[in-house]
C-alpha positions as CSV (number, residue, x, y, z in Angstrom):
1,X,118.9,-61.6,95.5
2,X,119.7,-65.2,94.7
3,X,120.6,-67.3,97.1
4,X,124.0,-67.9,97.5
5,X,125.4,-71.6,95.1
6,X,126.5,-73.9,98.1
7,X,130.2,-74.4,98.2
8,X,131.7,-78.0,97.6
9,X,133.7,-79.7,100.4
10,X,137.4,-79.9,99.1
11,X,138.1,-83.2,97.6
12,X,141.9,-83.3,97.7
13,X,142.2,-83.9,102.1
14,X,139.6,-86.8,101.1
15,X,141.4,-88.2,98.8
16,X,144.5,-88.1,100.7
17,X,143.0,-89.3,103.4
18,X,141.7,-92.4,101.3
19,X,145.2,-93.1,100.6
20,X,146.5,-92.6,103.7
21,X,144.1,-95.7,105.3
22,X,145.2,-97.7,102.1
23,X,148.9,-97.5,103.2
24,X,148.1,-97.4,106.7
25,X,145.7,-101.3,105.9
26,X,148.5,-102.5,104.0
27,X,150.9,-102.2,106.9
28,X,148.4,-103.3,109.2
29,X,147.7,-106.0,108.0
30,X,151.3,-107.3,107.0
31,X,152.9,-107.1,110.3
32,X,153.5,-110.7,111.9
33,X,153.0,-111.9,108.5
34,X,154.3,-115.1,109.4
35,X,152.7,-115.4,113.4
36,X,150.9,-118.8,114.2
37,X,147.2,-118.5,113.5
38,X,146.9,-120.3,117.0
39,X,145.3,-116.5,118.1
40,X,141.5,-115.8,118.7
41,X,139.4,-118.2,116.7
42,X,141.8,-120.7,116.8
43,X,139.6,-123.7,116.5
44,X,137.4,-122.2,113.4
45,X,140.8,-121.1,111.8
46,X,142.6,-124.7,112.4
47,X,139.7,-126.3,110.8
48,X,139.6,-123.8,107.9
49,X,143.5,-124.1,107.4
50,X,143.3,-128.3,107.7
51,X,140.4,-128.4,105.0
52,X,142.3,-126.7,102.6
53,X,145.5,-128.3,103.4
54,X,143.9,-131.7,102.7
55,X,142.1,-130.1,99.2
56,X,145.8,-129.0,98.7
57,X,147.0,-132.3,98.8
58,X,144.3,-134.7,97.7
59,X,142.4,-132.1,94.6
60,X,139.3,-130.6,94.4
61,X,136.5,-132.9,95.3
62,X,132.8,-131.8,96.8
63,X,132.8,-134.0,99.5
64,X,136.3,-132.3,100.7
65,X,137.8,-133.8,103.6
66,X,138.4,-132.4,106.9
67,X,140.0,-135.2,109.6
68,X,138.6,-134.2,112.6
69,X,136.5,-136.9,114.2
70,X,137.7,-140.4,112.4
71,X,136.9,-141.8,108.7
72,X,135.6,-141.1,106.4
73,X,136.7,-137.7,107.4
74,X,134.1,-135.7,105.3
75,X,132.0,-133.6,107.6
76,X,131.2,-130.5,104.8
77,X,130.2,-127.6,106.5
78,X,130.3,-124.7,104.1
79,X,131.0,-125.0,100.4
80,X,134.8,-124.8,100.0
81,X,134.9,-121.5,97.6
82,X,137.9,-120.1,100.3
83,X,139.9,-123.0,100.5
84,X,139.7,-123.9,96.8
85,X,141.1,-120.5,96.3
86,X,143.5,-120.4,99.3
87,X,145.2,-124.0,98.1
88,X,145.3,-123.0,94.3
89,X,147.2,-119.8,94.8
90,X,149.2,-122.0,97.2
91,X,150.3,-124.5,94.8
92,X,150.4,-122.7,91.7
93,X,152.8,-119.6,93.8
94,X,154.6,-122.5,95.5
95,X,153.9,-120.3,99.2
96,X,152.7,-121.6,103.0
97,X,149.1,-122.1,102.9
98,X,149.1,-119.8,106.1
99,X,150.3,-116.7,104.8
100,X,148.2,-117.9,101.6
101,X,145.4,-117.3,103.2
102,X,146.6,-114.3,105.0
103,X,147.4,-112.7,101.6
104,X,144.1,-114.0,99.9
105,X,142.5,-112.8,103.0
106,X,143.6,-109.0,102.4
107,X,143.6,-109.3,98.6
108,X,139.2,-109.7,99.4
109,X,139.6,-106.8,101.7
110,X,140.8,-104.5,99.2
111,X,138.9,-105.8,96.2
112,X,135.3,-105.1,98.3
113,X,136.1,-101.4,98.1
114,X,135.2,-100.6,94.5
115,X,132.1,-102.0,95.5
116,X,131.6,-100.3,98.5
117,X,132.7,-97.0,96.4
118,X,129.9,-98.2,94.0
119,X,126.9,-98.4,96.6
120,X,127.8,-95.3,98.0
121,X,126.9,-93.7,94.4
122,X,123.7,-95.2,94.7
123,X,122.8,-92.2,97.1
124,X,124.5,-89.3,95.0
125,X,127.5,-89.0,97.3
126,X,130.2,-87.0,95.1
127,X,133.2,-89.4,94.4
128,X,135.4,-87.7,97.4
129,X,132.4,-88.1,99.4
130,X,132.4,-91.9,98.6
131,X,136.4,-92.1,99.5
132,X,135.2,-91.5,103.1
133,X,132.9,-94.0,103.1
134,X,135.4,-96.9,101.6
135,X,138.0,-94.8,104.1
136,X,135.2,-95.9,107.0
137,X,135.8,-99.7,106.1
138,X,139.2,-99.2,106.4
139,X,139.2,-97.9,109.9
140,X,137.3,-101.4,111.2
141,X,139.4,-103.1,113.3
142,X,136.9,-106.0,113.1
143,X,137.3,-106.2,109.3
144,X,141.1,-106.2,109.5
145,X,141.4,-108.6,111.9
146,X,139.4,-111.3,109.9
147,X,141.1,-110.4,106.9
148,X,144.2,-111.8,108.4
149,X,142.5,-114.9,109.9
150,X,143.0,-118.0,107.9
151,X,138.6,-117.9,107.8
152,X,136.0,-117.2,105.0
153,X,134.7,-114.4,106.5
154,X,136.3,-111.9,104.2
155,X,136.1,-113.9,101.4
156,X,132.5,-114.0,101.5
157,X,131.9,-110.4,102.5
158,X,133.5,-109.4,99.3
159,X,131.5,-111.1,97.2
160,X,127.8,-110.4,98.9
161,X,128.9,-106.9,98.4
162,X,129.9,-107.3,94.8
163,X,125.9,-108.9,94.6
164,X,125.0,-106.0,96.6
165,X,126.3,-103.2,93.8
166,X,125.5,-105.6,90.5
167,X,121.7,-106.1,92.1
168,X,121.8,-101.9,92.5
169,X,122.7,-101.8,88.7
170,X,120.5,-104.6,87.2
171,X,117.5,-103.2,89.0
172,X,118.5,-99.5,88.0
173,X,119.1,-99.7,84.4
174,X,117.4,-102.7,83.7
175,X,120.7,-104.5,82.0
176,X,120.7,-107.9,82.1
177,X,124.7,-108.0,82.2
178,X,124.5,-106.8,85.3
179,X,121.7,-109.3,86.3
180,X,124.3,-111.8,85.7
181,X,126.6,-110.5,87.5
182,X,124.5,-110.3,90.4
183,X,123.4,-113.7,90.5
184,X,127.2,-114.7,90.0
185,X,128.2,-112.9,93.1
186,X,125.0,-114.1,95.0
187,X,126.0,-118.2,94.1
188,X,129.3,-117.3,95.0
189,X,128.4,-115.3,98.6
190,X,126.2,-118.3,99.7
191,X,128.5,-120.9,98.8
192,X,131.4,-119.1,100.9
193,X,129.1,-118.9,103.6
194,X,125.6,-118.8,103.5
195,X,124.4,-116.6,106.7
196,X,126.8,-113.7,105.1
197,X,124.6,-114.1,102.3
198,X,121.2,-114.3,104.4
199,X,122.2,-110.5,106.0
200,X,123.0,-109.1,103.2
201,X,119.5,-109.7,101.6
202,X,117.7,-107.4,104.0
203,X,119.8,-104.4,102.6
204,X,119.3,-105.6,98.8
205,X,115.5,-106.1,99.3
206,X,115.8,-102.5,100.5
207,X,118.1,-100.9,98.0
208,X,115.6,-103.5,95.3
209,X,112.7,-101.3,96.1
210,X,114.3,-98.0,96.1
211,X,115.4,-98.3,92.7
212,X,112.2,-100.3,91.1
213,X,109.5,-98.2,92.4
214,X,110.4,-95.6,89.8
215,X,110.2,-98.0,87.2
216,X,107.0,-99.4,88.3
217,X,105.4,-95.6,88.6
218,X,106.5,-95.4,85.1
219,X,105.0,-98.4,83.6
220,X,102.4,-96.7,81.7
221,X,105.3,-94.9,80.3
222,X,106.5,-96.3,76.4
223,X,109.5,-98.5,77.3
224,X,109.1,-98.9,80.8
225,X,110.0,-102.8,81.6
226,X,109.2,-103.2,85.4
227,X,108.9,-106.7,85.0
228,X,111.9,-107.2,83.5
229,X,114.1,-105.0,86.0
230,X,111.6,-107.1,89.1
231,X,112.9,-110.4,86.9
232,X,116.6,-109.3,87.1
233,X,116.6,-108.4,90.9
234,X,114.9,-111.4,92.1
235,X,116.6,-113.8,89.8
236,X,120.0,-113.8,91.3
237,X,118.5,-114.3,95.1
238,X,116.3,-117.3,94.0
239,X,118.9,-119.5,92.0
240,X,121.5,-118.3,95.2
241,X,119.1,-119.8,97.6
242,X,118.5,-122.4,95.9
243,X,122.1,-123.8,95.3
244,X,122.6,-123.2,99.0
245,X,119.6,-125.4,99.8
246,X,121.1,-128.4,98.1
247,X,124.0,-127.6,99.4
248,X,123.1,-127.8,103.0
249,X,121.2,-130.7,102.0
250,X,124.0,-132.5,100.1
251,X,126.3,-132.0,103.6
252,X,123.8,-133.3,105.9
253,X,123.3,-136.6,104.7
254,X,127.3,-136.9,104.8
255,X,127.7,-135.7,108.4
């Protein structure tokens, strides 16, 4: 006698229970919307707010100000990606740049879990199974904390993932589209901040391999292009690091 098919785990209490922490984040994180951001992390989230206050006031410039310690007030520490964005949906929705940055904070929050729903594909997780893994995220009280905190830490999480699921897809099915993608999201992650970037590379070399060993055991194979899918996963990393270098060089010689 056969053996018996396995049965499915239910799908329905998963997906309630997705949108259950959905609600439940979107509460969370909109209670004391309009509390001082004089909390933990005060100093790093004063300097964030007053950088993009000034880039509020005096326009988008790359050697942003930040008066701290005296003229000429430039002392650039990571590329201004968050505050750019924090002070243009402040001026163009007329709105506080602290609950700005609160609601651009959670907006990067929410937008990282198509992503993380995307990854968890890569390992043949049904899609209910993969609602319990973007449900996980949700139940971090680290990551709803900083999504509230006027800081770039969410910012740039969302994006390195974003590189994270556009590397899996450019190195899977060899599609250049999604090579661009990926090397989009990579410029972006290292400008925000660059050691979320650097973290996040130890898990893409790791998911690169995975999916380009098959294409390199198939290279004999007519129409196998492991060179091309090896181009398109280490392309985004390489032009990433390298516009973080000058970066970090550019803001030295200022400070």
């Amino acid at each position: 006698m056969a053996d018996p098919a396995p049965v499915a785990a239910p799908a329905k209490p998963l997906v309630w229970l997705c949108v259950f922490m959905l609600v439940l984040t979107l509460w969370l994180t909109t209670r004391g919307w309009h509390n001082s951001i004089l909390g933990r992390h005060e100093f790093r989230q004063l300097q964030t707010a007053t950088t993009a206050h000034w880039i509020k006031a005096e326009g988008y410039k790359l050697d942003y100000e930040t008066p701290l310690f005296g003229p000429p007030w430039s002392i650039p520490m990571e590329f201004p990606v968050h505050q750019w964005i924090v002070a243009t949906v402040s001026n163009t929705l007329g709105l506080p740049l602290e609950q700005t940055a609160r609601g651009v904070g959670v907006f990067f929050l929410f937008a990282l879990l198509p992503a993380v729903y995307g990854l968890a594909g890569f390992f043949g997780l049904a899609a209910s199974r993969r609602l319990l893994v973007t449900a996980a995220v949700l139940a971090s009280p680290t990551y709803l904390f900083y999504s509230r905190a006027f800081m770039i830490e969410t910012t740039a999480l969302c994006f390195a993932t974003w590189f994270l699921l556009a590397l899996g897809h450019a190195v899977r099915d060899g599609s250049p589209r999604w090579g661009a993608a990926a090397t989009a999201f990579a410029l972006l992650a290292a400008l925000a901040k660059a050691t979320t970037f650097i973290v996040f590379l130890l898990p893409g070399g790791a998911l690169f391999l995975w999916l380009w060993l098959p294409h390199w055991r198939a290279r004999a194979t007519a129409g196998a292009r492991p060179w091309l899918t090896a181009a398109l996963g280490a392309a985004p990393v390489v032009f990433a690091a390298a516009l973080a270098e000058w970066w970090v060089q550019h803001s030295d010689k200022l400070k």
